[in-house]
N, C-alpha and C positions, 0 to 999 in steps of 0.2 A: 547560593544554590544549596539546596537541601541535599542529604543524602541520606540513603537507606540500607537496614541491615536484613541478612535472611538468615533463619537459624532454621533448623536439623528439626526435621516437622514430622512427627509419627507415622500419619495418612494424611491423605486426602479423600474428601467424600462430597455429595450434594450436590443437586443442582441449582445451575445457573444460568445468567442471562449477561451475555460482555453488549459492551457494545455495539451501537448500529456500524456497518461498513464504512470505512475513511474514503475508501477509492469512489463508491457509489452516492456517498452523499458529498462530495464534491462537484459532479457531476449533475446530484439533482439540484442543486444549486445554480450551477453554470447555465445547464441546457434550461433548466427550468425558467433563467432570465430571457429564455426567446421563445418561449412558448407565448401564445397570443390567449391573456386572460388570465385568472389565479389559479397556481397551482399550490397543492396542501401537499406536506411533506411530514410522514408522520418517522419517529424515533431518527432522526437527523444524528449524527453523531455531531455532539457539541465539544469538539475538543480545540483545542486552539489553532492546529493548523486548517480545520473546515470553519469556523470563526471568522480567520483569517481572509478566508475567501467571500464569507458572506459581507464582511465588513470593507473590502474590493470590490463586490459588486454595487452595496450602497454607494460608495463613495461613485460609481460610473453613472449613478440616478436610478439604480433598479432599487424597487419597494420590498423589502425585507420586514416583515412582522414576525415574532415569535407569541402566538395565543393558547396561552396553557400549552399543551404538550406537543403542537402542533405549529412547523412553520411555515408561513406563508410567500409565495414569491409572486408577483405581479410580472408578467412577465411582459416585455416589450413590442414582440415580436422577433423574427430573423432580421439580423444585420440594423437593427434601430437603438446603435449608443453613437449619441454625439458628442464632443466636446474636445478641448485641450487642456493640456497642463496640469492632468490628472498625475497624482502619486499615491501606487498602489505599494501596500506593507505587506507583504506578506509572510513575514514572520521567518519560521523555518519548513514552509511548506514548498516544497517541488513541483508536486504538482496540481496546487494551485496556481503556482507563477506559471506553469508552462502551459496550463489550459487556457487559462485566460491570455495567454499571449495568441492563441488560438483564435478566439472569441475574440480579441480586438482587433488581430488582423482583417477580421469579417464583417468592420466597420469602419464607421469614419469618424474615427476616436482617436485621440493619440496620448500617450501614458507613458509614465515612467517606473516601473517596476522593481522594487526593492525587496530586499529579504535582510535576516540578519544575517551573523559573520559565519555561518555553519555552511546556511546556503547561497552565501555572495559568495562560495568555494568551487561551486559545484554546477559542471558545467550545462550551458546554454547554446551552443551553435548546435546542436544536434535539432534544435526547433527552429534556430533561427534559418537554419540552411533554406529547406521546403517555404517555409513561413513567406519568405523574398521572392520565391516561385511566384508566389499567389500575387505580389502585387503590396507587400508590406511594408515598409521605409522605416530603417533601423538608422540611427545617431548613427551608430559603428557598427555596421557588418560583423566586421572582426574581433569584434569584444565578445569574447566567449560566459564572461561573469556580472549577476549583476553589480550595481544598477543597470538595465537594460531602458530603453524608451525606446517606442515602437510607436506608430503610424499607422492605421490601419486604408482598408478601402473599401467605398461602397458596394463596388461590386468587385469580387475579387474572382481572376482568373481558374479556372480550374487546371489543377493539373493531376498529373500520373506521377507519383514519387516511390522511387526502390526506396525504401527504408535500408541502410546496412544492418539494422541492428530489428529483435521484435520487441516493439515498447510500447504499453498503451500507452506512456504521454504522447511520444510523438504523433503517431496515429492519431490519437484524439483531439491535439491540437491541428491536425492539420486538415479533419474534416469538423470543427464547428468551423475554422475557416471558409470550409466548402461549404456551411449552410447556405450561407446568401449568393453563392455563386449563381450565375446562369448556365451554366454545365455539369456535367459529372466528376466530380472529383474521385481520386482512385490511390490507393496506399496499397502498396504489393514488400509483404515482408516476410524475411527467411522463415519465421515461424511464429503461431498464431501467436500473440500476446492476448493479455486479457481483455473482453469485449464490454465491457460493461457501458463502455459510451454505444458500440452498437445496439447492442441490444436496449437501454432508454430510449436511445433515437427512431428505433423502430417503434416500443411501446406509444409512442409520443407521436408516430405518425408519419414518422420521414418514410423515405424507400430507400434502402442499402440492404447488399447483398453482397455475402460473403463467400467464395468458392475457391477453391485449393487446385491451384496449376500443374500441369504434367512435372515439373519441376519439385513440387511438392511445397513449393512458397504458396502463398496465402494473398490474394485479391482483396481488398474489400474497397467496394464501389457506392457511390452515394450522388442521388441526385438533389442539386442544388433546389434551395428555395422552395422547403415545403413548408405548410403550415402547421406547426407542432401545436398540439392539442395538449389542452390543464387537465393531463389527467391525475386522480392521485399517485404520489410513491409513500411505499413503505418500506423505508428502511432493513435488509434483513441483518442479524448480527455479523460481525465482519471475523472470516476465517483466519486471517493471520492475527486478529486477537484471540481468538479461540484457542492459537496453536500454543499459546504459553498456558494453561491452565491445561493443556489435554498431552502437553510434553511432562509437565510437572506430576500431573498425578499415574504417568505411564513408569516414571522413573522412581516414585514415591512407594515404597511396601504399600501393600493394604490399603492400594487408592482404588479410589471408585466414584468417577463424575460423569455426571452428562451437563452437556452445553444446548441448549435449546436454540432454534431457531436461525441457524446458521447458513451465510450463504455457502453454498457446494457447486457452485459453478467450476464444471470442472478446469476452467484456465488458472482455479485456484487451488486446486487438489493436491497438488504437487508434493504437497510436507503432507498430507494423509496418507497419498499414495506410497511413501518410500517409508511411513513408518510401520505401515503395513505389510511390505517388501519384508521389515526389519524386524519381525514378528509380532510386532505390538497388536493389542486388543482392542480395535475401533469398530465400531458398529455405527450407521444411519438408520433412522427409521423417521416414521413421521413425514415423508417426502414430500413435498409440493412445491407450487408457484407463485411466485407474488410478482406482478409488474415485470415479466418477462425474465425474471431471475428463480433460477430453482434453492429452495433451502430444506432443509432436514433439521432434527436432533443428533445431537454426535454423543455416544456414549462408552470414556476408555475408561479402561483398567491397570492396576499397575502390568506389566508386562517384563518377558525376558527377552533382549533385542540381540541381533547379532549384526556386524558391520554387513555394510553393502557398496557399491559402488552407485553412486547414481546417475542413473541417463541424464545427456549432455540435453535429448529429447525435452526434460520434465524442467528444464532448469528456467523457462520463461513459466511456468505454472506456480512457481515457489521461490521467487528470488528475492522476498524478504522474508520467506522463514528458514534461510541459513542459518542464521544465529543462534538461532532455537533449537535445529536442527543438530547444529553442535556439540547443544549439552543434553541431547538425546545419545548422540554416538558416544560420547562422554561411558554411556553404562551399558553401551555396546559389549559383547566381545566378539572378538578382531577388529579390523581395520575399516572405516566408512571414508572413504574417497570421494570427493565432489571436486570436479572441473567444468572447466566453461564457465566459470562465476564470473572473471573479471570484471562486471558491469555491479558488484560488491564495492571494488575498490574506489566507484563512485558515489556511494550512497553517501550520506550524513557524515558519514566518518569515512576509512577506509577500512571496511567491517571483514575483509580476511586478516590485514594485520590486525586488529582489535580483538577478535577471536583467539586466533593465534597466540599473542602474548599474554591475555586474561587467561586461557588453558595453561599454557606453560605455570602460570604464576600456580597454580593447584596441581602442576606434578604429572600434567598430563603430556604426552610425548607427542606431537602432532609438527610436520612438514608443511612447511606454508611453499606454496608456486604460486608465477603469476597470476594463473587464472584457477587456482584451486586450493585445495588442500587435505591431506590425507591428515584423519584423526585414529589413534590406536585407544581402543576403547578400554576402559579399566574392569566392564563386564559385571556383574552384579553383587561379585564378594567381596572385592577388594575397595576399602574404605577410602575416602580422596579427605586430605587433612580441611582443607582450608582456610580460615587464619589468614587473608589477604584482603586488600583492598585493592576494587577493581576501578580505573578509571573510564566513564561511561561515555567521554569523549561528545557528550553533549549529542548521544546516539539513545533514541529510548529503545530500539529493541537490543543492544548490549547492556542497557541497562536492565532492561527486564530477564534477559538471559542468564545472565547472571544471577539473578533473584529467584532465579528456579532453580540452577544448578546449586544454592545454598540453602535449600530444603534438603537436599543430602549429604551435606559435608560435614564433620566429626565436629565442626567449630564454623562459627557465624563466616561467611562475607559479607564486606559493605561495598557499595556501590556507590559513589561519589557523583554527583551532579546528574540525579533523578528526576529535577522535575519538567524534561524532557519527556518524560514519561506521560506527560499533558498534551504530548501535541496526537496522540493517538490511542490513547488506552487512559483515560484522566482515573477511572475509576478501579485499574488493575490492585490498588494496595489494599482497597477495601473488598474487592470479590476473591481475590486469594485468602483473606485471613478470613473470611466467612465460609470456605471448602478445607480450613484447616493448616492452612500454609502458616507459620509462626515471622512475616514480616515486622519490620520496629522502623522509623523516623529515627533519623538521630541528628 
């Protein structure tokens, strides 16, 4: 495994273009295999974990082409994958493996679902619960890790599922489920998660509708068995890659970038909103719509931030730019408080301890809790040495976090087993040293 060094970088400037979205081109993928007809999918993010899914769904007999800049998906229809004895790899993608375990519940397919050792870690009953509602047939119920192999049904029951938790995987897998159903299927969860499967599904032609209960939980209803329409997607750039270039150059003297093209949906707003709380200089312009997704240009500056506490509210809109987040409080002054995370200590690693000890190791004083943790920020004069090597725990956005936090430390960190940094950002070490970042390979 490669690793990389970040040194002590003057400014940052210039504009850029990061990658297309991970969450949404997963999705055009997925749904796009039950769309009836060719759908074109333009800036696709190609990184290994959306790879991973398109080379999943070849393997189930969906037609997959990549023509110049442009990929192709032939799509089947609702609920039209046959076969057995299928084994799908999907690398270290989550949610890849948990949509399509969605998607195959909604047929009459049966698979056996693998990841590598990051993600055979990381748990599964929270899809498989609902998933057995519909009518799914798992090896083992009870095996919370993969390998998982699953069953799916032609026509699968509809149901009404409390979500305990708000996650677009679950939700999402549990209505491409509902596509082929003969009913309504219905996901009602504490708080909205990001809609990016709804909203495709709607552009594409299903009928779901989302409405907010006296309760204040969140509905979203879908009737079974439409006929989704090849229309085109275009990828817009994906926000929580945006958040490491627009953290870096906030914490950088004398930075100054804009990111083009970004999605700003606001279920993803979450790390803009609270860095704007925290005084930072963000600005949108350029605002519009592509394929039922809103996107802007985002334009920051360096900035003076002061700690905040963040609402427990914002924590489903941002809960993979903690990390980042981090080493923004980092040059806070006072205190930035984040709880409600514990759905952190699921991710790729357990990314509050991860945080946590990579901080401590540069001097920084931060309390770790179950479900949070309060960072004492160093504030904008006081120098942090650095001189450590951070273990990336086979996490790209720890690894990338840390490659920002060492554009300001008196002496390089290196970050040890980067090229995780592939499964979602491939091209972060080349668009940072092109805004002035001083990254090195070692």
């Amino acid at each position: 495994m490669n690793s990389m060094s970040s040194n002590k970088s003057s400014n940052l400037s210039g504009e850029i273009i990061v990658p297309g979205d991970k969450s949404i081109s997963h999705r055009a993928l997925i749904i796009g295999s039950m769309v009836t007809g060719k759908l074109k999918i333009k800036n696709l993010l190609e990184s290994e974990d959306v790879i991973a899914t398109a080379d999943a769904l070849k393997t189930l007999g969906i037609k997959i082409n990549k023509n110049k800049n442009i990929w192709e998906v032939s799509g089947n229809g609702v609920g039209n994958l046959y076969g057995s004895n299928f084994s799908l790899d999907l690398g270290n993608s989550g949610t890849g493996s948990r949509l399509l375990m969605g998607l195959i519940a909604g047929s009459e397919v049966e698979a056996t679902i693998l990841g590598d050792n990051s993600l055979s870690k990381r748990p599964m009953k929270r899809i498989i619960t609902p998933l057995l509602k519909t009518g799914a047939i798992f090896d083992d119920p009870n095996n919370d890790r993969l390998p998982i192999k699953i069953k799916g049904s032609k026509i699968p029951l509809p149901i009404e599922y409390f979500s305990p938790v708000a996650s677009a995987q679950i939700k999402s897998s549990i209505l491409l489920a509902g596509l082929s159903s003969t009913g309504n299927t219905t996901v009602i969860e504490p708080d909205l998660s990001r809609d990016h499967s709804e909203r495709m599904l709607k552009y594409l032609g299903a009928k779901i509708h989302t409405t907010q209960l006296p309760n204040s939980s969140w509905k979203i209803t879908l009737e079974g068995l439409p006929t989704l329409k090849p229309l085109n997607i275009e990828i817009p750039s994906d926000p929580s890659s945006a958040a490491f270039p627009t953290v870096a150059s906030i914490i950088t003297p004398n930075s100054e970038v804009k990111i083009l093209n970004v999605c700003v949906n606001n279920l993803r707003m979450g790390l803009y909103d609270s860095l704007i709380d925290m005084g930072a200089n963000i600005s949108f312009s350029n605002r519009r719509e592509i394929n039922g997704e809103p996107i802007a240009d985002i334009s920051t500056r360096y900035s003076i931030l002061k700690g905040i506490k963040i609402p427990k509210s914002r924590v489903a809109s941002m809960i993979d730019e903690f990390p980042i987040l981090c080493i923004a409080a980092v040059r806070a002054i006072g205190e930035t408080e984040m709880e409600g995370i514990e759905e952190l200590r699921f991710k790729e690693t357990d990314r509050i301890r991860a945080m946590s000890e990579g901080l401590k190791s540069v001097g920084i004083e931060i309390k770790e809790k179950r479900d949070g943790m309060i960072i004492k920020g160093k504030g904008p004069d006081h120098s942090i040495n650095g001189n450590v090597t951070i273990e990336s725990r086979l996490d790209h956005r720890i690894a990338m976090s840390f490659l920002c936090l060492g554009l300001i430390t008196e002496n390089p960190i290196k970050v040890k087993e980067t090229d995780t940094i592939n499964s979602s950002f491939p091209s972060f070490f080349e668009i940072m040293n092109k805004i002035g970042a001083n990254l090195k390979h070692k």
